[in-house]
C-alpha positions in Angstrom: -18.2 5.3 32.1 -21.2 7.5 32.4 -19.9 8.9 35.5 -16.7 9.8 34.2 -17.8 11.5 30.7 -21.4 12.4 31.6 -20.0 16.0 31.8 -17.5 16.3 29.4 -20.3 14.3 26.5 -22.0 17.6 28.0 -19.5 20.0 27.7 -18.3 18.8 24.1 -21.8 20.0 22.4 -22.1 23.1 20.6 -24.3 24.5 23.1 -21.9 24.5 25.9 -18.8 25.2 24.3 -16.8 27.6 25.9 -18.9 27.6 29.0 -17.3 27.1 32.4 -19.9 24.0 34.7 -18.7 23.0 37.8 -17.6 19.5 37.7 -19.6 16.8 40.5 -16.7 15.2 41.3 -14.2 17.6 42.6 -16.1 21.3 42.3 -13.3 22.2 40.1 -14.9 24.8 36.7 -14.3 23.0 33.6 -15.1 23.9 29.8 -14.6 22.6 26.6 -13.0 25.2 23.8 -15.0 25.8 21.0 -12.0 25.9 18.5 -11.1 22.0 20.1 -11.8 19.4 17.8 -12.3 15.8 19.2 -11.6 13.1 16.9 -13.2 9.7 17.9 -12.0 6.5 16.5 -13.9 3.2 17.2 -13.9 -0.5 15.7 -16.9 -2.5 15.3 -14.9 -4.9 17.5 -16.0 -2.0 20.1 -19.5 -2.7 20.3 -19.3 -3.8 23.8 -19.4 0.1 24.4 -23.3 0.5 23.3 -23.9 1.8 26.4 -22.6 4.6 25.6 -22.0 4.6 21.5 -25.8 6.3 21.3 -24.6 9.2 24.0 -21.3 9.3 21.6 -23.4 9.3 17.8 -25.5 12.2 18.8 -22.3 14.4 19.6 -20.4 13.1 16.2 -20.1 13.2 13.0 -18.9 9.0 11.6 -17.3 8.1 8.7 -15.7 4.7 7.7 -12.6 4.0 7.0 -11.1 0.7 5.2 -8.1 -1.1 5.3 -5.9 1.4 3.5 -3.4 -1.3 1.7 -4.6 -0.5 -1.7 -3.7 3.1 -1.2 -1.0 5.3 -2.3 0.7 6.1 0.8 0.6 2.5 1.9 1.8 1.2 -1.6 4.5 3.7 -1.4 5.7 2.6 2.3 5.4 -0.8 1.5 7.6 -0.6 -1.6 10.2 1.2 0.7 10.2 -1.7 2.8 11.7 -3.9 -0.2 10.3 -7.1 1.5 9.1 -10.0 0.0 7.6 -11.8 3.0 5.9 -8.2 3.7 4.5 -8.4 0.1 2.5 -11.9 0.4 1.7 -11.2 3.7 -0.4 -8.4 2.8 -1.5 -10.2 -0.5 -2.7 -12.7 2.3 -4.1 -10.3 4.6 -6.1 -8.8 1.5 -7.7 -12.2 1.1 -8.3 -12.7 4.5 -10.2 -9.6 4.4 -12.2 -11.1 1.7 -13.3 -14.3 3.5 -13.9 -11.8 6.7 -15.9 -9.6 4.8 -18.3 -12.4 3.6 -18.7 -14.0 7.1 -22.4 -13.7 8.2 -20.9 -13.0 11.6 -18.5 -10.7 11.1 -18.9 -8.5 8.2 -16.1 -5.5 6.1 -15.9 -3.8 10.0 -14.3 -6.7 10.5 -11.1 -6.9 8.2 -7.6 -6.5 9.4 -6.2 -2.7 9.4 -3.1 -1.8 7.5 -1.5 -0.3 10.5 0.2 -3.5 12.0 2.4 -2.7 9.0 3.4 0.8 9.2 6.7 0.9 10.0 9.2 3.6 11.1 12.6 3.8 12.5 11.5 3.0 15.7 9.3 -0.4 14.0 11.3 -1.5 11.2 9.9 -4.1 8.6 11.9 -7.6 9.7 10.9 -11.1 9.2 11.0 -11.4 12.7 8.5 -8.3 13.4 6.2 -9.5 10.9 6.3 -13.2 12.1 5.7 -11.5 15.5 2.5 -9.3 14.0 0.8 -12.4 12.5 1.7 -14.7 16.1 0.6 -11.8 18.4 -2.0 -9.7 16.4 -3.5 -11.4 13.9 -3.7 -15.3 14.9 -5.6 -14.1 18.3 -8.1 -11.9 16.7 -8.8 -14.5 14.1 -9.1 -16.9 16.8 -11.4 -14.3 19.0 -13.7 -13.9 15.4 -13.9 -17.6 14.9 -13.5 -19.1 18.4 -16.2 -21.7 17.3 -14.6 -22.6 14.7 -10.8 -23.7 15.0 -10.5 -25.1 11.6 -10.5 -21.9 10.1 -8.0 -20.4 12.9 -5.7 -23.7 12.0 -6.2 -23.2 8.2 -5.3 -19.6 8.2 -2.5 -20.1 10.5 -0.8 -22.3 8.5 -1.1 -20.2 5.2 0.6 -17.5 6.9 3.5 -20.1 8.5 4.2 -20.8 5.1 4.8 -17.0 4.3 7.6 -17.4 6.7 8.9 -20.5 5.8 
């Protein structure tokens, strides 16, 4: 990865904004705009980067962000929605969070997002997309977070059949 962003993770600090460097791998000039404005977005989950995360925390500003399901916007898309399997999922999810947050191993970077349920035309609220959100998203990272212990994968699988039953 080094290769490929060495010159741009170059390029993107103040000091070389707006100049033109020649890039190594095709001789082609190349510069980075000072009015651009890069916004980076990484998950604790993406740790196996640290290779390069200290090149990337030098050139940016980091904030956190939470699971945004106690939030206005949220709380006003999920009312839209008018779902009650979409309601005690998320009252699930919110509790999941909980038991992530206090796992030794894992921690509040952790928790499960809000943006599995965003819907939009495009991704409408069903039972069937949400059955497919806990059986394709959230079951697999649960069982990647707890792969030594299955118990807790089973026992948080079956809480969230029941939503659906």
């Amino acid at each position: 990865m080094s290769k490929i962003f060495g010159e741009l993770l170059m390029l993107i600090e103040n000091d070389y904004r707006g100049k033109k460097l020649t890039l190594a791998y095709n001789g082609m000039p190349f510069s980075v705009p000072e009015n651009l404005y890069i916004i980076g977005m990484m998950n604790t989950a993406d740790r196996s980067l640290a290779m390069i995360d200290y090149a990337l925390r030098r050139r940016f500003s980091f904030f956190d962000m939470k699971p945004g399901f106690d939030s206005e916007g949220f709380g006003k898309l999920q009312k839209e929605q008018n779902s009650e399997k979409l309601d005690r999922l998320i009252e699930l999810i919110q509790k999941l969070n909980e038991v992530i947050k206090n796992d030794r191993s894992l921690g509040e970077g952790f928790c499960i997002g809000h943006s599995y349920f965003c819907f939009n035309e495009k991704n409408v609220c069903t039972d069937e997309n949400l059955k497919r959100i806990v059986d394709y998203d959230i079951l697999p990272t649960l069982s990647e977070y707890w792969f030594d212990s299955e118990n807790k994968v089973k026992e948080w699988k079956s809480r969230f059949d029941g939503v659906f039953k």
